[in-house]
Structures are given as structure tokens and as C-alpha cells.
py3Dmol code that shows the C-alpha trace and the ligand (Angstrom):
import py3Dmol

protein = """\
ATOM      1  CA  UNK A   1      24.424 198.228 -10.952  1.00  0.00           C
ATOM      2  CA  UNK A   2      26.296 194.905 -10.363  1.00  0.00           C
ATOM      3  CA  UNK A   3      23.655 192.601  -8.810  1.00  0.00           C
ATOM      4  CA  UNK A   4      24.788 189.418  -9.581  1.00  0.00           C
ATOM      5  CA  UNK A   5      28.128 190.434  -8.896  1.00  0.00           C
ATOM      6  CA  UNK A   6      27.429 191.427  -5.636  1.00  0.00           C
ATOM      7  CA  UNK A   7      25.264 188.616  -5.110  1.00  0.00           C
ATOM      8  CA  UNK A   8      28.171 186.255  -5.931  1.00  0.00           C
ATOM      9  CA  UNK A   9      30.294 187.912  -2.966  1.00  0.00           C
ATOM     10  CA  UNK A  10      27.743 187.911  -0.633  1.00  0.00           C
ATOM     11  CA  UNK A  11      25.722 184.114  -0.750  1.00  0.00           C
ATOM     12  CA  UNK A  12      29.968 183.070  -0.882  1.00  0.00           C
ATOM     13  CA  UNK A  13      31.754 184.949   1.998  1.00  0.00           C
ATOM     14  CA  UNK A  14      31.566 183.887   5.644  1.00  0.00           C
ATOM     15  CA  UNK A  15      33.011 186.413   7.169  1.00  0.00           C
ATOM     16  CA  UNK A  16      31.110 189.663   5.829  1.00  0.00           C
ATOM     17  CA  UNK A  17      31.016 192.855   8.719  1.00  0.00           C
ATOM     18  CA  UNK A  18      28.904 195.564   7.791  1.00  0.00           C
ATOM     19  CA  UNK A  19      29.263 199.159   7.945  1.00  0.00           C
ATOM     20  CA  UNK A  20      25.779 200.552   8.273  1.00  0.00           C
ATOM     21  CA  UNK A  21      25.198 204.040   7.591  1.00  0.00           C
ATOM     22  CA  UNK A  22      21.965 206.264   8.358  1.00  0.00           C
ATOM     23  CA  UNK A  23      20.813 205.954   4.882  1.00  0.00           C
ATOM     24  CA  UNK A  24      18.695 202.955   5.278  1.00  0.00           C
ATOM     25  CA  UNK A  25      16.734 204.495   8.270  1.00  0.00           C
ATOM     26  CA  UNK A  26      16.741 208.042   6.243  1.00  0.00           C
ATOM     27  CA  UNK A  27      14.999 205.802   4.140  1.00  0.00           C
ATOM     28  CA  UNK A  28      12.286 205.100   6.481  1.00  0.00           C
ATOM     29  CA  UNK A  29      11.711 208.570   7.156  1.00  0.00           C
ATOM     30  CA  UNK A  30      13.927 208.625  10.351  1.00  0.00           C
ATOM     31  CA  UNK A  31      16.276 211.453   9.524  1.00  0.00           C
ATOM     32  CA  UNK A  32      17.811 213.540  12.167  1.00  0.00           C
ATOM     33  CA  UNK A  33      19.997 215.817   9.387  1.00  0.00           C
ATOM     34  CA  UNK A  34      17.043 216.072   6.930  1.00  0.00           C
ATOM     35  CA  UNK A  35      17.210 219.619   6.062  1.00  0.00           C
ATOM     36  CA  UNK A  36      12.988 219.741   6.587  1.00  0.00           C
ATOM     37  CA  UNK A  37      13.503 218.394  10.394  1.00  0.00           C
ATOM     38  CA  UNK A  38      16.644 220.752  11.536  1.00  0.00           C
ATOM     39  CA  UNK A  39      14.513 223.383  10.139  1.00  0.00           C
ATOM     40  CA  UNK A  40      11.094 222.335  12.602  1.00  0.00           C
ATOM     41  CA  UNK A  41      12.946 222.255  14.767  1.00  0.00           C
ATOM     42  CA  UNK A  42      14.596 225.029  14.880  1.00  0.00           C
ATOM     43  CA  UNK A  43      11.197 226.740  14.708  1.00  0.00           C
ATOM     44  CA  UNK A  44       9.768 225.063  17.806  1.00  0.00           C
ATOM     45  CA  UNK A  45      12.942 224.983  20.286  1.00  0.00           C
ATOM     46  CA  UNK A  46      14.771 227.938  18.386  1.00  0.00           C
ATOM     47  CA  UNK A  47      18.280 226.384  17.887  1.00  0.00           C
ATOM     48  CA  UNK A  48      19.662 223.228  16.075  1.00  0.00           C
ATOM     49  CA  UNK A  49      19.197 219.192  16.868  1.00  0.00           C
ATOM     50  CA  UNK A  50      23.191 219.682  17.505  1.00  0.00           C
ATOM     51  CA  UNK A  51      22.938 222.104  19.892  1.00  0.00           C
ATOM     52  CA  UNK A  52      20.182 220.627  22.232  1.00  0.00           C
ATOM     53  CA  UNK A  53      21.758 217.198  21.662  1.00  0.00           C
ATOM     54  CA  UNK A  54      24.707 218.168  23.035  1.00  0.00           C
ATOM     55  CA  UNK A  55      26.647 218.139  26.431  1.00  0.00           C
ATOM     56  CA  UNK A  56      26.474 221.722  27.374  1.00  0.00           C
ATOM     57  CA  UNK A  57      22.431 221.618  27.232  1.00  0.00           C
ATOM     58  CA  UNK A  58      21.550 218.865  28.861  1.00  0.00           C
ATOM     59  CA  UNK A  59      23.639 219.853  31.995  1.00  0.00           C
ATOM     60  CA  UNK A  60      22.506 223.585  31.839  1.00  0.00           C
ATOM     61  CA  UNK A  61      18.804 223.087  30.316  1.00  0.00           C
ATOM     62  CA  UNK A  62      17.958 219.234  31.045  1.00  0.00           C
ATOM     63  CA  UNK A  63      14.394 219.544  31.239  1.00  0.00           C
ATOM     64  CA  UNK A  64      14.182 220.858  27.680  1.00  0.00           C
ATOM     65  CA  UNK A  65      16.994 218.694  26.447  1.00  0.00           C
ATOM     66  CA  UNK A  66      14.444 216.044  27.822  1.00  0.00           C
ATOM     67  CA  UNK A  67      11.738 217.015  26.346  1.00  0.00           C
ATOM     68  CA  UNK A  68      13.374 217.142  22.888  1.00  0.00           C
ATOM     69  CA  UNK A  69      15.087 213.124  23.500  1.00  0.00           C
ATOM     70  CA  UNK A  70      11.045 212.265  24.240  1.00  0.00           C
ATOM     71  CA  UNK A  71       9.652 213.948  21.477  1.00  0.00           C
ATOM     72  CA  UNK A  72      11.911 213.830  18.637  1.00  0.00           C
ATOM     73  CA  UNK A  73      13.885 211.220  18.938  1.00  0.00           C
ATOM     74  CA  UNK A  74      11.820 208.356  21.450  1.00  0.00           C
ATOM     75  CA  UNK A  75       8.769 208.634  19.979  1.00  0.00           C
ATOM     76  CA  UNK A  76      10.054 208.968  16.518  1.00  0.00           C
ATOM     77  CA  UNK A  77      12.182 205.662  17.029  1.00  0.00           C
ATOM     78  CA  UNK A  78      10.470 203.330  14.403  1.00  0.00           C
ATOM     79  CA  UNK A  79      11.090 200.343  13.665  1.00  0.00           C
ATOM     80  CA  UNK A  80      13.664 197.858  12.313  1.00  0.00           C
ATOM     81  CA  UNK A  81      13.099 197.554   8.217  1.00  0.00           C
ATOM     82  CA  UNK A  82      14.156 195.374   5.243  1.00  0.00           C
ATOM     83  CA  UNK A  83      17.899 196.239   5.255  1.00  0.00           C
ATOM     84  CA  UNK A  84      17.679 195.316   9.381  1.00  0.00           C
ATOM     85  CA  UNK A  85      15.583 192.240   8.634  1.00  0.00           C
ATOM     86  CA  UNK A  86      18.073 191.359   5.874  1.00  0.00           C
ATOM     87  CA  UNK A  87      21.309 191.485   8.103  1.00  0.00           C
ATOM     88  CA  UNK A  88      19.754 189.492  10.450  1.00  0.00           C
ATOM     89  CA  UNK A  89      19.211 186.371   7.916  1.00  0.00           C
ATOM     90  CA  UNK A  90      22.551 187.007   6.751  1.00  0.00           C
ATOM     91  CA  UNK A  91      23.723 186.268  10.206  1.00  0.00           C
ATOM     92  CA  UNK A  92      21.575 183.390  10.614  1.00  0.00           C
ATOM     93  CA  UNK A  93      22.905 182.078   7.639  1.00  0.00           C
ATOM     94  CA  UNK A  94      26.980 182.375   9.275  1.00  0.00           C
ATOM     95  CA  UNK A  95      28.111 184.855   7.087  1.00  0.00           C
ATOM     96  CA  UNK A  96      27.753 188.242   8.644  1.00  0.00           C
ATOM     97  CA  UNK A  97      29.994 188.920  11.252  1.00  0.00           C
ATOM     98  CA  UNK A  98      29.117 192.268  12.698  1.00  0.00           C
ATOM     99  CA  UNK A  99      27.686 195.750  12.175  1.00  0.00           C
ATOM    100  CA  UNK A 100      29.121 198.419  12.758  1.00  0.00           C
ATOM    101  CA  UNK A 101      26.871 201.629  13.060  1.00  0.00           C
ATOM    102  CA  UNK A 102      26.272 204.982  14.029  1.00  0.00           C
ATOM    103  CA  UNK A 103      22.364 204.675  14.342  1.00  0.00           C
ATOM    104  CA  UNK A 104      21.169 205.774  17.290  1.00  0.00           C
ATOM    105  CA  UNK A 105      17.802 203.749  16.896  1.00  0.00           C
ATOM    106  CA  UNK A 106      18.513 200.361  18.510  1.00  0.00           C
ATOM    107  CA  UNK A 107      17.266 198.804  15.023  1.00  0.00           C
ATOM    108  CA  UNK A 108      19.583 195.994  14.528  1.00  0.00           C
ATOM    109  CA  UNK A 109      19.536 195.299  17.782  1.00  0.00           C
ATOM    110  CA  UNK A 110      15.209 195.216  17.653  1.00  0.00           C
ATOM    111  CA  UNK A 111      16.026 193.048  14.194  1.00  0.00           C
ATOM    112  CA  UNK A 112      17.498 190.887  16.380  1.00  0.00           C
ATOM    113  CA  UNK A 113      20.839 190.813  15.242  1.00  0.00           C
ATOM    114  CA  UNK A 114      23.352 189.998  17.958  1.00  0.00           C
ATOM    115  CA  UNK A 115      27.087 191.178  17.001  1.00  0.00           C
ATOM    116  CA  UNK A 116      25.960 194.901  16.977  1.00  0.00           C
ATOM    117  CA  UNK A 117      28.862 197.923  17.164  1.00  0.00           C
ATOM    118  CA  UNK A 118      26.446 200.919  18.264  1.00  0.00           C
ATOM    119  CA  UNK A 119      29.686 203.979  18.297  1.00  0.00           C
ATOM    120  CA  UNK A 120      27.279 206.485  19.711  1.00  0.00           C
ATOM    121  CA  UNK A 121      25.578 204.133  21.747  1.00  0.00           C
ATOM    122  CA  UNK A 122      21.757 203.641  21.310  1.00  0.00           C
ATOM    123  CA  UNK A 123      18.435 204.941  22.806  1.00  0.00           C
ATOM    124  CA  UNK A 124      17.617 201.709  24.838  1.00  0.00           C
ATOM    125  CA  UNK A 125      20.713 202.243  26.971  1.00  0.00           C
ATOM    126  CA  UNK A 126      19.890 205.480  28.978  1.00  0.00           C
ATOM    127  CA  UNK A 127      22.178 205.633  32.263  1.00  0.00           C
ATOM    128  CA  UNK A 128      22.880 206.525  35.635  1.00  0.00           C
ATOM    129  CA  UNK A 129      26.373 208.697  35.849  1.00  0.00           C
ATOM    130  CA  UNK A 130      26.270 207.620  39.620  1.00  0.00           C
ATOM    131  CA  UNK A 131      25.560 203.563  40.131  1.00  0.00           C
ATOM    132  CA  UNK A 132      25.756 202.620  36.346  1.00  0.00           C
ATOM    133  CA  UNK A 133      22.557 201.293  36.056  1.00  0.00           C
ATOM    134  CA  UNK A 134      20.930 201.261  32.595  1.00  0.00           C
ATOM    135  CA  UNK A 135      17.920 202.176  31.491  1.00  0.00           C
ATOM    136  CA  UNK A 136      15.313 201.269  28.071  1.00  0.00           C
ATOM    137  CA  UNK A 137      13.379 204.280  26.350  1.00  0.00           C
ATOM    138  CA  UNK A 138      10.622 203.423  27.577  1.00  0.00           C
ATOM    139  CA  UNK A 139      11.663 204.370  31.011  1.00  0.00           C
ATOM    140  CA  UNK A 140      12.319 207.866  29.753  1.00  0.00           C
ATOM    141  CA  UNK A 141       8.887 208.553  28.524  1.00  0.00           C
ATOM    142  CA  UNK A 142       7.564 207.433  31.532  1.00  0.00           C
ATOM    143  CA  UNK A 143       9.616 209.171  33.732  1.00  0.00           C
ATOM    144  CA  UNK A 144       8.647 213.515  33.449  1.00  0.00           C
ATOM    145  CA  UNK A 145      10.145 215.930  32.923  1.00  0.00           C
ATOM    146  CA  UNK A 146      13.269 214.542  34.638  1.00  0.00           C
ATOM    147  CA  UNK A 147      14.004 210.545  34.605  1.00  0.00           C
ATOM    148  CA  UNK A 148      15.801 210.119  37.942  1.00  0.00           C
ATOM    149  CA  UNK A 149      17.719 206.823  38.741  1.00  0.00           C
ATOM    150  CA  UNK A 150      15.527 204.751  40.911  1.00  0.00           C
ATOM    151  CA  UNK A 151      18.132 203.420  42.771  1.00  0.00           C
ATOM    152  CA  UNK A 152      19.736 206.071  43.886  1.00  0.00           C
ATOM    153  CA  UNK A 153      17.868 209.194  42.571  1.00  0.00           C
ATOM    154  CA  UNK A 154      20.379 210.441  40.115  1.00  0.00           C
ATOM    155  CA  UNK A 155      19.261 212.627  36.612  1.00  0.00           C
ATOM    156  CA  UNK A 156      20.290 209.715  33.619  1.00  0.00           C
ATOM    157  CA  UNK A 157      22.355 210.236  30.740  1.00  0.00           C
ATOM    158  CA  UNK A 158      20.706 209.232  28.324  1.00  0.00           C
ATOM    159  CA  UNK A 159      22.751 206.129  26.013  1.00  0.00           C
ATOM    160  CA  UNK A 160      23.924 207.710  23.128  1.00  0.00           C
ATOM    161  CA  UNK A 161      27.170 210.058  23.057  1.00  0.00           C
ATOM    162  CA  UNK A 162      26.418 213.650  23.324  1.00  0.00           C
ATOM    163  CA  UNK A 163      27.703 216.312  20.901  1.00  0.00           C
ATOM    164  CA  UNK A 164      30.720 217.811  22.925  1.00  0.00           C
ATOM    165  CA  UNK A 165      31.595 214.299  24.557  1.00  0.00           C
ATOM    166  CA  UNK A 166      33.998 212.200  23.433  1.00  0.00           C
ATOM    167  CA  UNK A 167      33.458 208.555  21.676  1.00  0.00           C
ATOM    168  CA  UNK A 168      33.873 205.126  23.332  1.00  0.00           C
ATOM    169  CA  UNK A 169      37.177 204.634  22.453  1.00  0.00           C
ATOM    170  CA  UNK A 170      36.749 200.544  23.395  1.00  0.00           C
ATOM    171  CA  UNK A 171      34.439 200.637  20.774  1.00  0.00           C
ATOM    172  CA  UNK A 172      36.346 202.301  18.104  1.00  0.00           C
ATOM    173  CA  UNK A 173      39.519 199.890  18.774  1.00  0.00           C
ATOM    174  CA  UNK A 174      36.588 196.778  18.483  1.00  0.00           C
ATOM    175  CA  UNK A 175      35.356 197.996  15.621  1.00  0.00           C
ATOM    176  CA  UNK A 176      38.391 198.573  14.232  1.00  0.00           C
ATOM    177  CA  UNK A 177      39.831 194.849  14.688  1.00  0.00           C
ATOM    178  CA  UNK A 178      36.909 193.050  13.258  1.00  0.00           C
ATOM    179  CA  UNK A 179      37.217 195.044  10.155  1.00  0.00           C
ATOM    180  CA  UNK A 180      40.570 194.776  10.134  1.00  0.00           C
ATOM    181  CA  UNK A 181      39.963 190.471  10.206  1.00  0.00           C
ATOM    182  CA  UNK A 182      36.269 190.241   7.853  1.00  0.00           C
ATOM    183  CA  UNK A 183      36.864 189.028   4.582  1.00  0.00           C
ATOM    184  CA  UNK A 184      34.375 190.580   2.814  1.00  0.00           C
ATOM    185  CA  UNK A 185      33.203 194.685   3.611  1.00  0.00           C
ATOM    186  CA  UNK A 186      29.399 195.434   3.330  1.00  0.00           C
ATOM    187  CA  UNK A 187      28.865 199.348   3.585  1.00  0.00           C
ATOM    188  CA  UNK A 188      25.279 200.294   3.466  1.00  0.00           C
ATOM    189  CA  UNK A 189      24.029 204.226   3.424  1.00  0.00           C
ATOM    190  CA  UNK A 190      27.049 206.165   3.645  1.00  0.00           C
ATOM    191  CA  UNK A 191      29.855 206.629   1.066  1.00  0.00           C
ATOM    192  CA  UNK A 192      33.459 205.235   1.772  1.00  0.00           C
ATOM    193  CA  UNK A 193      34.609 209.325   2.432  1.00  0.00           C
ATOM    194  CA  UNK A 194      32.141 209.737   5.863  1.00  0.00           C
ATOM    195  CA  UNK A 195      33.210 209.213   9.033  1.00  0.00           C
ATOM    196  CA  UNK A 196      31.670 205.739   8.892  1.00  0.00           C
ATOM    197  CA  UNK A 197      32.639 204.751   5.614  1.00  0.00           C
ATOM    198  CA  UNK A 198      36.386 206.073   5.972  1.00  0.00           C
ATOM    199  CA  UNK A 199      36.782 202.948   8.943  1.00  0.00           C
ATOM    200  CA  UNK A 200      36.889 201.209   5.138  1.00  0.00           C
ATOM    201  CA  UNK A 201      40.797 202.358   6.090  1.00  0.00           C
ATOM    202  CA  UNK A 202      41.117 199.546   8.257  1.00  0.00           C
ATOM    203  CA  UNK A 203      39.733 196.555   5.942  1.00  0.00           C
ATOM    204  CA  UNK A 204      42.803 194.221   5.012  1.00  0.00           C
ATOM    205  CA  UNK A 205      40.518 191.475   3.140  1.00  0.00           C
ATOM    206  CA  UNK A 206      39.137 190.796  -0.451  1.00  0.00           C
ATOM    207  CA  UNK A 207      35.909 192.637  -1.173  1.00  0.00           C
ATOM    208  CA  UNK A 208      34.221 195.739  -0.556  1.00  0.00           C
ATOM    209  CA  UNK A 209      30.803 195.527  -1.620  1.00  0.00           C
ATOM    210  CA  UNK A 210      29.052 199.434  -1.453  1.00  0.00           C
ATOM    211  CA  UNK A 211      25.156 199.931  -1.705  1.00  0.00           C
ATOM    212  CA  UNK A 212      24.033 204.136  -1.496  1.00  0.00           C
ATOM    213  CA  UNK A 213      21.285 205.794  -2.372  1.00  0.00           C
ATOM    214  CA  UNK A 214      23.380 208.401  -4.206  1.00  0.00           C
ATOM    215  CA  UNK A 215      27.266 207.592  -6.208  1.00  0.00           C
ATOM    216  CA  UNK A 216      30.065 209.448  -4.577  1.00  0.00           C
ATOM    217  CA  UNK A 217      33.769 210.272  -6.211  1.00  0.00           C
ATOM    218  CA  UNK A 218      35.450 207.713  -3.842  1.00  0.00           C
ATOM    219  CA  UNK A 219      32.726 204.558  -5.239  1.00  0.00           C
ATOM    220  CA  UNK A 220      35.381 203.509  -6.782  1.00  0.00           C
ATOM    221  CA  UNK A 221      37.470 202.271  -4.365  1.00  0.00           C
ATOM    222  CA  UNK A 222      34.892 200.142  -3.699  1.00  0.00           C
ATOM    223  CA  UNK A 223      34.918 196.916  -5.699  1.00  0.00           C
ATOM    224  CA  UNK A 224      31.352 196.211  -6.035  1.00  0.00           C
ATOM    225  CA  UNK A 225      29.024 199.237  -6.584  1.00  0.00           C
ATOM    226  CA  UNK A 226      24.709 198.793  -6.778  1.00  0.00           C
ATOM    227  CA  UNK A 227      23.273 202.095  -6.210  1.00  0.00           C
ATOM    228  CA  UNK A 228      19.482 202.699  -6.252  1.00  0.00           C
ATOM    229  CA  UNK A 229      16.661 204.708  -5.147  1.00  0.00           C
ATOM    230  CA  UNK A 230      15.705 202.000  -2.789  1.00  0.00           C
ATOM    231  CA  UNK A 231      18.367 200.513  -0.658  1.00  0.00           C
ATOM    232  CA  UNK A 232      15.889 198.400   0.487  1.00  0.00           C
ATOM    233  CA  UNK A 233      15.342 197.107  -2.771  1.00  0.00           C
ATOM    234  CA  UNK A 234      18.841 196.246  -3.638  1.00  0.00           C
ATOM    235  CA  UNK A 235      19.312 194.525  -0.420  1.00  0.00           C
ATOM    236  CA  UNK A 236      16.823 192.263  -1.030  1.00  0.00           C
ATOM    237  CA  UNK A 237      18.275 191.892  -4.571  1.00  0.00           C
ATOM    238  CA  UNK A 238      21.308 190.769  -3.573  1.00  0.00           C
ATOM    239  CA  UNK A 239      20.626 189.166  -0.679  1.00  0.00           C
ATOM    240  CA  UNK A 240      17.398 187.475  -1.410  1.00  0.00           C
ATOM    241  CA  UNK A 241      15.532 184.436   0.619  1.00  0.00           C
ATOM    242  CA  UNK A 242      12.706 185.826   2.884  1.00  0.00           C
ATOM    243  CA  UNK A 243      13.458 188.350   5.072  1.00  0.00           C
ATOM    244  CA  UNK A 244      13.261 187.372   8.884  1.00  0.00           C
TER     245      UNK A 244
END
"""
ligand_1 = """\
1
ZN
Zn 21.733 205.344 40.114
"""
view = py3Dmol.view(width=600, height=400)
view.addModel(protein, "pdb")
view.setStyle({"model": 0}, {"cartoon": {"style": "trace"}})
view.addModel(ligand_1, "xyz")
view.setStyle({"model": 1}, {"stick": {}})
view.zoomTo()
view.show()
């Protein structure tokens, strides 16, 4: 654990971006890979989160693909916690940049931090294929079993990307430029080998500054390391001051 180390880097950089992985929502209990949750719900729908989330179901099946975005993902949403609350002071204070995510979850967002990077898009931006016109969650739930556009009566997408579709490349090439110009890298909940963590590739500045719930062979490319139990608790550690 390097607390005060990483504490140095962080109350001194102004230009910080943050990779946020879904370790500090796991955290929470909002876990969509969670061994315990593929396997309910492979008992109630009989097949995987992967394959009802995916492209192929909800044009062939979309009431049931509906049903499972209500159920299992809406109402399971939660809220923004400390390691949300904590960014967003950190870009009060000027130093934090951006975040750059593949939460689903709309947290940082409902933190109220502004300079958000959501790759698969987010649950509060549900749209219509036809006239572009975008949706919250809440519209969803209220809308059964199909939400229709009401402007022009068309079935929504909902806002995240699909399995089977492909990625916002916009997004990608943003995300890639403000790591490539940030000073300072902050990756929270994922190690530097995922698919989040590897956009590490693109970092050209001083420090990267890694906080997991679990080490991983490539930590040490990282140059400041605190891993804990509580990711929450380290945050706060090293990023102390009360939490928005
Ligand atoms: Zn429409």
C-alpha cells in the first residue's frame, strides 16, 4: 500500500483522467458478471445476461429483452457511492479531467460529475432508431412491455451498446486523446490488462496511480499501487476532504 505516495500525486496533479472500472460498483453489490447473478439468471430466463443483452434478442424477442433491462438492470441501478462522490470533489477541486468508463449505471453522471466518457453508453440515454430522440430509465419502466417513441411510435433502443453491436468509435478516439494529454492516470476497479485498463496504452504523461480490489501480474507497470478490500476506503484515503 502506498498511501501517502499516492496521495502526493493526486492533491499535486491538475490534470488527472480516470479510468473507472466496474469494481467500485461490484463493490456496491451492482455486479452484472458476479458468478451468483449469471447463474439467477440463467435459472429464471434460461440463458446468459450476454445473450439477452445482446442485439440478436432484442430484435427477435424484445418484449423479454425488455423485461430483463426493467428488472435486472433499471431497477437494480443504485446509486452513485464514495468512489463517485470522490471524483466529483476531485473535479471541483480542478484536478480531474475526465472519466472514462464502461459502467452502464449513469453513476458519475448522478455524482454529478460533468466530463464523463460512458463507451457503452448509459441507462438514462434509451433511444429512438427513427427521430433520435432520447429517453431516461424512468421512461422505460413506465412504458410496458414495449416503450414506443412518443413522437413517432418507434420500439427504443435502449442507451447502452448491445452485445453483437459495435462501439462508438467517436468515443473511443475521445477517450483516447484525453489520455493521451492527462498528466497523471487514475485507474480504479480494473487491472491495467482489461479492456479498460489496457487504454493505459495510450497515456504519454508522468504517473499512473492503480487502486483494485485484487493485485494483478501487470500492477507493476503501474507506478503507484494501493490495493484493498475496500476501494472505497482507499479512495477516501488518498483523496480525503469530505466527500460531496
Ligand atoms: Zn421517434
Amino acid at each position: 500500500m502506498s498511501i501517502r505516495y499516492m496521495r502526493d500525486i493526486l492533491e499535486t496533479s491538475n490534470n488527472i483522467v480516470c479510468l473507472q472500472g466496474r469494481g467500485a460498483a461490484a463493490e456496491m453489490g451492482i455486479d452484472f458478471y458476479d458468478e451468483d447473478f449469471v447463474f439467477a439468471i440463467e435459472e429464471k430466463y434460461g440463458l446468459s445476461p450476454d445473450e439477452i443483452f445482446s442485439s440478436t434478442f432484442y430484435h427477435n424477442r424484445p418484449a423479454v429483452f425488455y423485461k430483463f433491462y426493467r428488472e435486472e438492470m433499471l431497477k437494480k441501478r443504485g446509486l452513485p457511492g464514495v468512489v463517485n462522490k470522490t471524483l466529483k470533489k476531485m473535479e471541483d477541486d480542478g484536478r480531474l479531467q475526465a472519466i472514462v468508463t464502461r459502467g452502464m449505471f449513469n453513476h458519475s453522471k448522478s455524482a454529478g460529475c460533468k466530463n464523463v466518457i460512458q463507451l457503452y453508453g448509459h441507462i438514462d440515454n434509451n433511444n429512438c432508431p427513427h427521430c433520435g430522440k432520447i429517453f431516461p430509465g424512468s421512461y422505460i419502466m413506465e412504458h410496458t412491455p414495449l416503450p414506443m417513441c412518443d413522437v413517432c411510435g418507434t420500439l427504443l433502443h435502449p442507451g447502452t451498446t448491445l452485445a453483437g453491436e459495435m462501439l462508438d468509435t467517436q468515443k473511443l478516439t475521445e477517450a483516447a486523446e484525453i489520455i493521451s494529454t492527462a498528466d497523471t492516470l487514475l485507474v480504479i476497479g480494473c487491472n491495467l490488462a482489461s479492456r479498460l485498463g489496457s487504454m493505459s496504452r495510450y497515456f504519454e504523461g508522468d504517473k499512473i496511480c492503480l487502486i483494485n480490489n485484487k493485485e494483478h501480474y501487470t500492477d507493476r507497470k503501474a507506478d503507484c499501487v494501493c490495493i484493498g478490500e475496500s476501494m472505497a476506503d482507499i479512495i477516501q484515503q488518498v483523496y480525503p476532504g469530505k466527500p460531496v
